[in-house]
C-alpha positions as CSV (number, residue, x, y, z in Angstrom):
1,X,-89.0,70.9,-97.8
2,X,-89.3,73.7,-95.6
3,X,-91.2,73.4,-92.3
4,X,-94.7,75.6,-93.5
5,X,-95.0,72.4,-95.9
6,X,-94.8,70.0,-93.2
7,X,-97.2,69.0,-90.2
8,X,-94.5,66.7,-88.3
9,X,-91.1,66.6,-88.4
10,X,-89.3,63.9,-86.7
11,X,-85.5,63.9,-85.5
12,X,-83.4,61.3,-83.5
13,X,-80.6,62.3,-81.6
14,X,-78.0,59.5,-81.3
15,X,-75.3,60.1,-78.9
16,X,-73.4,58.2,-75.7
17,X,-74.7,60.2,-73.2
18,X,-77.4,62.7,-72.0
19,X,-78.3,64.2,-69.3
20,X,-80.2,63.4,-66.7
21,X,-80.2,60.0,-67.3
22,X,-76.1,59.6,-67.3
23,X,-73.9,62.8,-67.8
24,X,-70.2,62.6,-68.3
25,X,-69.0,65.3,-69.8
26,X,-70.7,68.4,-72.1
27,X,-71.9,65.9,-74.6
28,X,-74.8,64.9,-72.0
29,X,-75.6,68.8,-71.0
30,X,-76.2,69.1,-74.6
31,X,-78.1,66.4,-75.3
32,X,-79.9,66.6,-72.6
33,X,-80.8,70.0,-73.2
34,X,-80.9,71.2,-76.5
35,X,-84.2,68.8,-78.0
36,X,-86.7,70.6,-75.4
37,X,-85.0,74.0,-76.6
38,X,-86.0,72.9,-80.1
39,X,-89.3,71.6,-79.2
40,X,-89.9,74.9,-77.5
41,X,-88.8,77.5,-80.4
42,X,-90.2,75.2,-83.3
43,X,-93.4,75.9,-81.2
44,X,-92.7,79.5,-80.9
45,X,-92.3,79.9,-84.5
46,X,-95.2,78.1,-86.1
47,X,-97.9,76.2,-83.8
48,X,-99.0,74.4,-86.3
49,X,-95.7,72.3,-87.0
50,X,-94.9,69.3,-84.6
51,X,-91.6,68.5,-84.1
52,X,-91.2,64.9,-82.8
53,X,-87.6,64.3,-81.2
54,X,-86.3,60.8,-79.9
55,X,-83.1,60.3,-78.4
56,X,-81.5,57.1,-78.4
57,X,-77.8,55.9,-75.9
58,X,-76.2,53.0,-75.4
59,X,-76.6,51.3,-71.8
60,X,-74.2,51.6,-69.1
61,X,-74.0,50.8,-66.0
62,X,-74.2,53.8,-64.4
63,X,-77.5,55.4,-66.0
64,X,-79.6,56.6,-63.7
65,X,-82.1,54.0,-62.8
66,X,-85.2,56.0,-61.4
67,X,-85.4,57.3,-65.1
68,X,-85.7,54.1,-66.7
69,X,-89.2,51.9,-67.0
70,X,-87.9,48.5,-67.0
71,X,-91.3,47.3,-67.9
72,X,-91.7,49.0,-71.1
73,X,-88.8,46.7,-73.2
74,X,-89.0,45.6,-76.2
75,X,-86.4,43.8,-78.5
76,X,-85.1,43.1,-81.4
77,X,-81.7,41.8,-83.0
78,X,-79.4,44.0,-85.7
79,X,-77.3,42.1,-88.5
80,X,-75.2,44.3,-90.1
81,X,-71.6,42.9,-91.8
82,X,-71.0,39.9,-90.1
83,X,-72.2,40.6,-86.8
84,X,-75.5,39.6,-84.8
85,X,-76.4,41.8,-81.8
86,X,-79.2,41.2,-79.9
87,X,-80.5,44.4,-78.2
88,X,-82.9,45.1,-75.2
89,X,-84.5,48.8,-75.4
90,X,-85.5,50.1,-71.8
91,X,-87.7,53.3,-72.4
92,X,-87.6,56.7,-70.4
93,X,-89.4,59.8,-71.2
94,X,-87.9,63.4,-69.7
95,X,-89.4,66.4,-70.5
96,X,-92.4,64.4,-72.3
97,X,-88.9,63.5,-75.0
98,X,-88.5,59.8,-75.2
99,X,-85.9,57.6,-74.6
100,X,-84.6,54.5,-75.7
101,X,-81.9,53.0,-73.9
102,X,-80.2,50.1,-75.8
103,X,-78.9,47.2,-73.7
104,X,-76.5,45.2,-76.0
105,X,-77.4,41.5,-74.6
106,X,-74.5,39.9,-76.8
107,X,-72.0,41.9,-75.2
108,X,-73.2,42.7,-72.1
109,X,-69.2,43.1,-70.9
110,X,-68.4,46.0,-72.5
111,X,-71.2,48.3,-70.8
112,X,-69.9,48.4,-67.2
113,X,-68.4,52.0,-68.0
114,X,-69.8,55.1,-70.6
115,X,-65.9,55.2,-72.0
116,X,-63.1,52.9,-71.8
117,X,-59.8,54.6,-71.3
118,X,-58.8,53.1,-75.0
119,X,-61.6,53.8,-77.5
120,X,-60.4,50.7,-79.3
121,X,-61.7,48.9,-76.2
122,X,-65.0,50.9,-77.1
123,X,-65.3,50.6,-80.9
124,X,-67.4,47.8,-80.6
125,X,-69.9,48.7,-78.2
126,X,-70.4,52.2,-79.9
127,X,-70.7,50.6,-83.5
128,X,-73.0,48.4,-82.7
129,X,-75.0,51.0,-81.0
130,X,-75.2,53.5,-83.5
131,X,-76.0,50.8,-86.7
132,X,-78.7,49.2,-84.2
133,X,-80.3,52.7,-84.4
134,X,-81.2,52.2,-88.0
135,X,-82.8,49.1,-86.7
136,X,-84.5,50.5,-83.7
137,X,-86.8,53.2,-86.4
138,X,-87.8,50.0,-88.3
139,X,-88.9,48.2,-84.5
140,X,-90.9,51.5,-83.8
141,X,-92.2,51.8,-86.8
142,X,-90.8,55.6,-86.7
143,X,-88.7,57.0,-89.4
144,X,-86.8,60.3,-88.7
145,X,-86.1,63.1,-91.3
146,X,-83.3,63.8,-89.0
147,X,-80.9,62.1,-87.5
148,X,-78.6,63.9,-85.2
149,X,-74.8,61.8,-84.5
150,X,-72.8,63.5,-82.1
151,X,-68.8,62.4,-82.2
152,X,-67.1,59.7,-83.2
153,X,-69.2,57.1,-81.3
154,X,-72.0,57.4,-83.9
155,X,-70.1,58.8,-86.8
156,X,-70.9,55.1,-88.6
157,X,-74.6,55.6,-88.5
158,X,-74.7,58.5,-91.2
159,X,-72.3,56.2,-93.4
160,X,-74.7,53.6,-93.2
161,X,-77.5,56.0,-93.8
162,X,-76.2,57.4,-97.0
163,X,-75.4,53.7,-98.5
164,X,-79.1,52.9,-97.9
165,X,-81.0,56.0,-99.3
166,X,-82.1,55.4,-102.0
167,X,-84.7,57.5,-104.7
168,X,-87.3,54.7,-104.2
169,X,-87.4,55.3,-100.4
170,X,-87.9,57.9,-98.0
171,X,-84.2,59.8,-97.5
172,X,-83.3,60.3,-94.4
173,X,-80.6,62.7,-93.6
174,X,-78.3,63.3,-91.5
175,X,-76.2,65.8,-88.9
176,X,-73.0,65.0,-87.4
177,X,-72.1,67.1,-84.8
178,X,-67.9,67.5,-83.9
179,X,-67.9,68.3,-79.9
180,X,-64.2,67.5,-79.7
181,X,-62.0,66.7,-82.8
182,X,-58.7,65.1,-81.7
183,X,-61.2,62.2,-80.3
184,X,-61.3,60.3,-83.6
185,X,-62.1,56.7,-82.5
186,X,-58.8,56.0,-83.1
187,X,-57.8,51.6,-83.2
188,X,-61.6,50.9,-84.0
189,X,-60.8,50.0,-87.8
190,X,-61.0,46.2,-87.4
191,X,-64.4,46.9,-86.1
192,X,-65.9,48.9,-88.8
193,X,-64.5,46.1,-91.7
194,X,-66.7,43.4,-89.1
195,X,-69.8,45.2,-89.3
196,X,-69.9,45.7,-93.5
197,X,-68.6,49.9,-92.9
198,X,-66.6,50.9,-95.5
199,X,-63.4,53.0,-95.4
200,X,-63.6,56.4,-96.6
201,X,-62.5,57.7,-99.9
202,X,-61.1,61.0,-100.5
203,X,-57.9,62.2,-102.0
204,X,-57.6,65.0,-99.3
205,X,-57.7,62.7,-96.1
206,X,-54.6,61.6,-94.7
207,X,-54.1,58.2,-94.9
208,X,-54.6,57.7,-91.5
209,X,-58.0,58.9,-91.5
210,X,-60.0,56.2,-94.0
211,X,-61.1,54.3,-91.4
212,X,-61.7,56.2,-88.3
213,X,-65.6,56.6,-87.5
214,X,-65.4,60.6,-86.8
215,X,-63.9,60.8,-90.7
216,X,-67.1,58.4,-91.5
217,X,-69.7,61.1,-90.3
218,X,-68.1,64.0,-91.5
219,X,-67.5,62.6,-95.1
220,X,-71.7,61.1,-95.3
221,X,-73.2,63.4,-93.2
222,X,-75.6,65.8,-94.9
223,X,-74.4,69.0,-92.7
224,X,-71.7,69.1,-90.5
225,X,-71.6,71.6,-86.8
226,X,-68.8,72.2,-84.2
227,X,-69.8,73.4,-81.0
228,X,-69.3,77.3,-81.5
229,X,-68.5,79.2,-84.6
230,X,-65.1,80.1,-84.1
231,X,-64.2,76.6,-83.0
232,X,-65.2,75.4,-86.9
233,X,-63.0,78.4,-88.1
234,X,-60.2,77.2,-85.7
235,X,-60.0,73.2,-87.3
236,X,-59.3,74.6,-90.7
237,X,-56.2,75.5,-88.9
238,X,-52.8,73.3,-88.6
239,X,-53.1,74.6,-84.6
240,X,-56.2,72.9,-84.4
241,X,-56.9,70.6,-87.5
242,X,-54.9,67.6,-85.9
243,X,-54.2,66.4,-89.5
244,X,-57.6,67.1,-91.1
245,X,-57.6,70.8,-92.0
246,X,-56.8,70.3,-95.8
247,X,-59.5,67.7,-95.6
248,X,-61.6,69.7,-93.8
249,X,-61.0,72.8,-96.6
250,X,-62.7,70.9,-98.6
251,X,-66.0,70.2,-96.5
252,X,-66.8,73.9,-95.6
253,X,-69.7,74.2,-97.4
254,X,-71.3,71.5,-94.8
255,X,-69.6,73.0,-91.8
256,X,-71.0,75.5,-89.7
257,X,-70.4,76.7,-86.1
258,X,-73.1,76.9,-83.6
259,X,-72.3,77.7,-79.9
260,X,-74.1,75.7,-77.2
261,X,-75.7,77.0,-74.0
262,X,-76.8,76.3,-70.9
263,X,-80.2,75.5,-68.9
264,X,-80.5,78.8,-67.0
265,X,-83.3,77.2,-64.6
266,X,-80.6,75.3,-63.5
267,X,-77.8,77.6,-63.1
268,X,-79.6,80.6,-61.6
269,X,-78.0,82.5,-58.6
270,X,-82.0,83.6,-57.4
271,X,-83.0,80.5,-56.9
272,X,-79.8,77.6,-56.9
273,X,-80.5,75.5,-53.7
274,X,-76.7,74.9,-53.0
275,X,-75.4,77.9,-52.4
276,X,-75.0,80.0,-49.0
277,X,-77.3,83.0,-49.8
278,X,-79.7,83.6,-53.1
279,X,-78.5,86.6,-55.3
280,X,-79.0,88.5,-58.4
281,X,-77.6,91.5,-60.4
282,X,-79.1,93.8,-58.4
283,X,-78.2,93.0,-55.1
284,X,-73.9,92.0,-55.3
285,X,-73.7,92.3,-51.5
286,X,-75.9,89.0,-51.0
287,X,-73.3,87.8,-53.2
288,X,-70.5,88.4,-50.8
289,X,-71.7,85.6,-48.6
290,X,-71.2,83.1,-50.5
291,X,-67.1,83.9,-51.1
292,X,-67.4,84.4,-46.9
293,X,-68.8,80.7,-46.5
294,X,-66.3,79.6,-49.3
295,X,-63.7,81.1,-47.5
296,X,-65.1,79.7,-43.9
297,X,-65.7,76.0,-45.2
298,X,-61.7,75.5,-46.6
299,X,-59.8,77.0,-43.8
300,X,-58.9,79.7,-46.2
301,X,-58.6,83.4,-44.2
302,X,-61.9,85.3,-44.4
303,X,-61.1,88.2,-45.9
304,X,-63.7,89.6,-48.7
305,X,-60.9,92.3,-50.3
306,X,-58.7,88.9,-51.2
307,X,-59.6,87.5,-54.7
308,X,-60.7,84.6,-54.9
309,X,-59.6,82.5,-58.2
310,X,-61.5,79.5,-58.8
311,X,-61.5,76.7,-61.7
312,X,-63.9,73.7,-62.0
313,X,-62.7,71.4,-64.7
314,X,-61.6,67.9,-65.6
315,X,-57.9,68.0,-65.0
316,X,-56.8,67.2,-68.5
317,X,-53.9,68.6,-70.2
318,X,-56.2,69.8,-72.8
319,X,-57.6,72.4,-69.8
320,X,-54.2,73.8,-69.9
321,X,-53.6,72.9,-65.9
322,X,-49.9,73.3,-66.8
323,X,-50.2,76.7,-67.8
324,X,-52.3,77.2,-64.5
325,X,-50.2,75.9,-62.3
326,X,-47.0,77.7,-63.4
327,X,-49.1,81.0,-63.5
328,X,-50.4,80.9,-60.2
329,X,-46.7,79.8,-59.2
330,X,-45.5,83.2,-60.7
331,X,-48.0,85.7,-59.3
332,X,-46.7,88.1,-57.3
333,X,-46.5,87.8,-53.5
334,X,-49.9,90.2,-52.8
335,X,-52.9,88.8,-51.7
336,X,-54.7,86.2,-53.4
337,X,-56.4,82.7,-52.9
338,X,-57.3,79.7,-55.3
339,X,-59.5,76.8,-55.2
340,X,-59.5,74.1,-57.6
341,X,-62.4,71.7,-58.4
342,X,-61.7,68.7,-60.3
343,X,-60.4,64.9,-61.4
344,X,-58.7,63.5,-64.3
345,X,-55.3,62.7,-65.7
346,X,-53.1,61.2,-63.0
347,X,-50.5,63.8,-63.3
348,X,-52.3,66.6,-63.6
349,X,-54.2,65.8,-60.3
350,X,-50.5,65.6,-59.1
351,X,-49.6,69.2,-59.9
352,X,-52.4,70.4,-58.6
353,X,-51.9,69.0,-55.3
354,X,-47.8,70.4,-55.2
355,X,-49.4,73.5,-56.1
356,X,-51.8,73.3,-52.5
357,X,-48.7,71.7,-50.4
358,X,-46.0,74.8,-51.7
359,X,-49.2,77.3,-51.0
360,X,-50.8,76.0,-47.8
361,X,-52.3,79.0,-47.2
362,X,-53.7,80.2,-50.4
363,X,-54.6,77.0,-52.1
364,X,-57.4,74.3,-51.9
365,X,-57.5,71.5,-54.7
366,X,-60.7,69.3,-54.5
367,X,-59.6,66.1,-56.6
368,X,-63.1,64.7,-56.8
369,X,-66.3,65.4,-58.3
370,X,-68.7,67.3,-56.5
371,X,-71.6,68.8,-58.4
372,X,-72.9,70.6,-55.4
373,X,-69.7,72.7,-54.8
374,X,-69.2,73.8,-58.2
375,X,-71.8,75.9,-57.6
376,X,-70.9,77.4,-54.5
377,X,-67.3,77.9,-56.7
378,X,-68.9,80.2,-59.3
379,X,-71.3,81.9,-56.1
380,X,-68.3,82.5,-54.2
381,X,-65.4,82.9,-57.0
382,X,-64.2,86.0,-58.0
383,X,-62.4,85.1,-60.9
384,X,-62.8,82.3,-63.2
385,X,-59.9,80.4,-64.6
386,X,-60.0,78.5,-67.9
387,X,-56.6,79.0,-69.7
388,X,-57.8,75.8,-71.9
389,X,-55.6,75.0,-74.9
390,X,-58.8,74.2,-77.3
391,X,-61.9,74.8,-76.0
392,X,-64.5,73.8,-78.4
393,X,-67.3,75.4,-76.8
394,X,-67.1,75.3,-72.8
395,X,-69.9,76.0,-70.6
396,X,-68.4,76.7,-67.5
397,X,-67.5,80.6,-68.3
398,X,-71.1,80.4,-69.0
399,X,-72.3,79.2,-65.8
400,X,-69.6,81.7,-63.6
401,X,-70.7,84.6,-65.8
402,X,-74.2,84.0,-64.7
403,X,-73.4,83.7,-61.3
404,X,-70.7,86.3,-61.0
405,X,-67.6,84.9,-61.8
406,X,-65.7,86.9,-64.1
407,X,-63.7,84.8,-66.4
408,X,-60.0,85.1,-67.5
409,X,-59.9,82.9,-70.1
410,X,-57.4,81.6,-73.0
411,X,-59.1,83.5,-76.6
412,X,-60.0,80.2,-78.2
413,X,-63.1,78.7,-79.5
414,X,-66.3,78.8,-77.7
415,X,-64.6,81.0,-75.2
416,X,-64.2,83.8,-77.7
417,X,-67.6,83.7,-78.9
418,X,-69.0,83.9,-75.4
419,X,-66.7,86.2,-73.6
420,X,-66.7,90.3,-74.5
421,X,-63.4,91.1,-74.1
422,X,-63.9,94.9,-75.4
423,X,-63.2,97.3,-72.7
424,X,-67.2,98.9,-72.9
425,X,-68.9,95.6,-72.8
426,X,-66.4,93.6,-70.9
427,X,-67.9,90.3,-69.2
428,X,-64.3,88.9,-68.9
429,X,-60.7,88.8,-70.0
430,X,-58.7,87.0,-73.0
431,X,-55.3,86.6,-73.2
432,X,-54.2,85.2,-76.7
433,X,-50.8,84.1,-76.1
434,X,-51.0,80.1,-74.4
435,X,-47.9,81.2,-72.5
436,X,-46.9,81.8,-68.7
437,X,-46.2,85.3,-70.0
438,X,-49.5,85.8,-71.5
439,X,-52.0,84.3,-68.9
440,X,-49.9,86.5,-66.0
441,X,-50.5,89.8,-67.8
442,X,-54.0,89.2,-67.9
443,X,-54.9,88.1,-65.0
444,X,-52.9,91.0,-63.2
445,X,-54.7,93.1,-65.9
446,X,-58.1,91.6,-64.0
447,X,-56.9,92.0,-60.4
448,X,-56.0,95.5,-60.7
449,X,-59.6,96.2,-62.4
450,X,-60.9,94.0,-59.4
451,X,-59.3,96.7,-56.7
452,X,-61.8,99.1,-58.1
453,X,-65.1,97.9,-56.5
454,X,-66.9,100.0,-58.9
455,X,-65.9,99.4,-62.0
456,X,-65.5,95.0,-60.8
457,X,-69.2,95.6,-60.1
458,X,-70.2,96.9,-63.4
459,X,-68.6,94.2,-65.0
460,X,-70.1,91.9,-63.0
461,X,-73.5,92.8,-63.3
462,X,-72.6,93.2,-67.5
463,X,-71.7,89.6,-67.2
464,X,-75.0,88.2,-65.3
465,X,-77.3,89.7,-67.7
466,X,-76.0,87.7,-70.4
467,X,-78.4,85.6,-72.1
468,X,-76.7,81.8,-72.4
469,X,-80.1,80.5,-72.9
470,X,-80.5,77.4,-75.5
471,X,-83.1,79.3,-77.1
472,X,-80.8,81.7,-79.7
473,X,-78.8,77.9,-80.3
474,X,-82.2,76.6,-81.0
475,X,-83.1,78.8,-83.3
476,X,-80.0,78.2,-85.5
477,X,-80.3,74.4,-85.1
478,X,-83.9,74.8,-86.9
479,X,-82.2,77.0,-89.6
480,X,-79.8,74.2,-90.2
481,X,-82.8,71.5,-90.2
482,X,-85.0,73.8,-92.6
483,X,-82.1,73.9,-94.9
484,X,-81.4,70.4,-95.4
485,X,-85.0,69.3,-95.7
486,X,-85.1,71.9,-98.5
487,X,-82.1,70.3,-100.4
């Protein structure tokens, strides 16, 4: 059913988080970006053709309260398997998109965090979620064409969905959208057996794999998308297929890659409110204040020919802050400062904090969250480091390219489809071995190019003009959506 043949089209995203109402991690940039894109570019295309988007998330405690209108609830209770929920739905609207915000009123204990640190702790609390949605179209009396799951906290809702299509009723289909593989809902088995989901079926899936929720949207949804198009070459791989790539062989006609972006109103070095001086392209110099109040504001010596190396990341092992530790460790002894930005894994916070006490002089490590700063980082930052060892997609190369920030990144996923590492349209630099040996040479590669003022400053400006808007990802999404309302 392609779009000129329709007047409305409606699509529900169903996810954990989204920004700005709660934000851990890329998941709620993306949701809480990419269905005003869509609106946007559907609109573009054809005036004519509404598309209706709803997103739905679980409550937690720490969702943003001036965003939700306690007085508009409603509720109803969801029986599915052997389980009773009762639900309260708190509504929002953002960007004229609304919200429903599910409070689970039977177990009300489980939503004092987004995530627990064991996802068997959150199986519950996310399965009952995403089956409740299937209930929550019925309350509104709103059925989608579309219904967008993203990871393996929703993955049950598109095996539900395909159980109960049938001919004599509306179909509904369904996207499932992998943001991060290895997360598989691991220990939440038990759970889907209570609430009537079936283990899947398929002689390529390790055995392992039946009754994990990610394995439950990827086998029912009706289209499957990573988070760039190199990251859904990359989990046909044993490198990165964690198990799955013979399985996942054999589901590439329903995989597709499409990389995300970023809200560039947001990011924008002309007019972002935290940082020391307002800059663009065209005028670098205004940019050197911001490195001289980095500089300034960490006791770090103010010298603007000293690079600067910056990260801001979650400190997981996944971000490869091994790799960066030991490389910054083996740099040789010329001039050079870093600043890292970030919390996470207990140990990895702990490297990074040996790494500031050995290097007193040229190291700061921020071991908290601070939105604010991060953007002073990529303002300031001369390079940026992200020797991940999987990236899916990434955003933050995005964000320092805009502002600057040249990247020296690890070539994998999202990062290779975002960075130019060709030497005539260079906007960073990849190194492609995950080694000590590989991230040094290109890095001193990067600070040799960066002791030529001229040529840094073409690369710079290469890199800021770079369009990261949602709009091309938009685009594609609609593509994908034309497609499977054709089928």
């Amino acid at each position: 059913m392609p779009f000129s043949n329709m007047e409305k089209i409606n699509i529900l995203f169903v996810a954990s988080e989204a920004a700005p109402l709660i934000k851990i991690g890329g998941l709620g940039d993306y949701v809480g970006s990419l269905p005003k894109a869509l609106i946007s570019e559907a609109h573009q295309r054809d005036v004519n053709i509404k598309i209706d988007i709803r997103i739905a998330l679980p409550f937690a405690q720490g969702i943003n309260p001036l965003f939700i209108d306690r007085e508009q609830l409603f509720s109803f209770t969801s029986n599915h398997g052997n389980k009773t929920n009762h639900f309260n739905v708190y509504t929002a609207v953002v960007d004229a998109i609304p919200h429903y915000i599910l409070e689970n009123s039977t177990l009300p204990h489980l939503q004092q965090n987004v995530y627990a640190a064991d996802p068997a702790e959150d199986g519950e609390k996310f399965i009952s979620f995403s089956l409740a949605c299937s209930d929550l179209m019925d309350k509104l009396d709103w059925k989608a064409d579309i219904v967008q799951c993203n990871d393996w906290q929703t993955g049950v809702l598109c095996a539900w969905l395909k159980a109960h299509n049938t001919k004599s009723t509306r179909t509904v289909k369904s996207i499932f959208v992998i943001h991060n593989l290895p997360f598989m809902g691991a220990g939440t088995a038990p759970t889907m057996k209570e609430y009537g989901i079936e283990a899947v079926s398929h002689p390529a899936l390790p055995h392992w794999g039946n009754d994990l929720p990610l394995l439950s949207g990827i086998v029912n949804a009706d289209k499957v998308i990573t988070v760039s198009p190199s990251y859904a070459k990359e989990i046909l791989t044993p490198d990165f297929g964690n198990g799955l790539q013979d399985f996942l062989h054999t589901q590439q006609d329903k995989l597709s890659g499409i990389l995300n972006g970023i809200d560039q109103s947001i990011w924008d070095p002309e007019t972002d409110p935290y940082i020391a001086r307002n800059f663009s392209c065209s005028d670098l110099k205004a940019r050197a204040m911001n490195k001289e109040h980095l500089q300034l504001s960490l006791s770090l010596e103010t010298n603007s020919q000293t690079p600067l190396l910056v990260m801001v990341s979650r400190l997981d092992i996944q971000k490869g802050v091994n790799l960066l530790v030991d490389t910054l460790r083996a740099l040789p002894e010329m001039d050079w400062q870093a600043v890292i930005l970030g919390t996470g894994n207990a140990a990895q916070e702990q490297l990074t904090r040996r790494l500031e006490q050995d290097f007193p002089r040229r190291v700061r490590v921020i071991n908290r969250f601070e939105a604010a700063f991060s953007h002073q980082l990529y303002a300031g930052g001369d390079m940026f480091l992200m020797p991940s060892l999987y990236e899916p997609c990434g955003t933050s190369q995005m964000i320092a390219m805009r502002y600057g920030c040249i990247p020296v990144a690890h070539a994998v996923g999202g990062l290779v489809d975002s960075i130019q590492d060709e030497e005539e349209q260079r906007t960073g630099f990849l190194f492609y071995d995950a080694t000590v040996k590989g991230f040094l040479a290109v890095l001193n590669k990067a600070l040799r190019r960066y002791r030529k003022p001229g040529e840094w400053g073409i690369i710079q400006k290469r890199a800021m003009q770079q369009d990261f808007s949602w709009k091309k990802s938009a685009r594609k999404y609609l593509e994908v959506y034309e497609s499977i309302l054709r089928e």
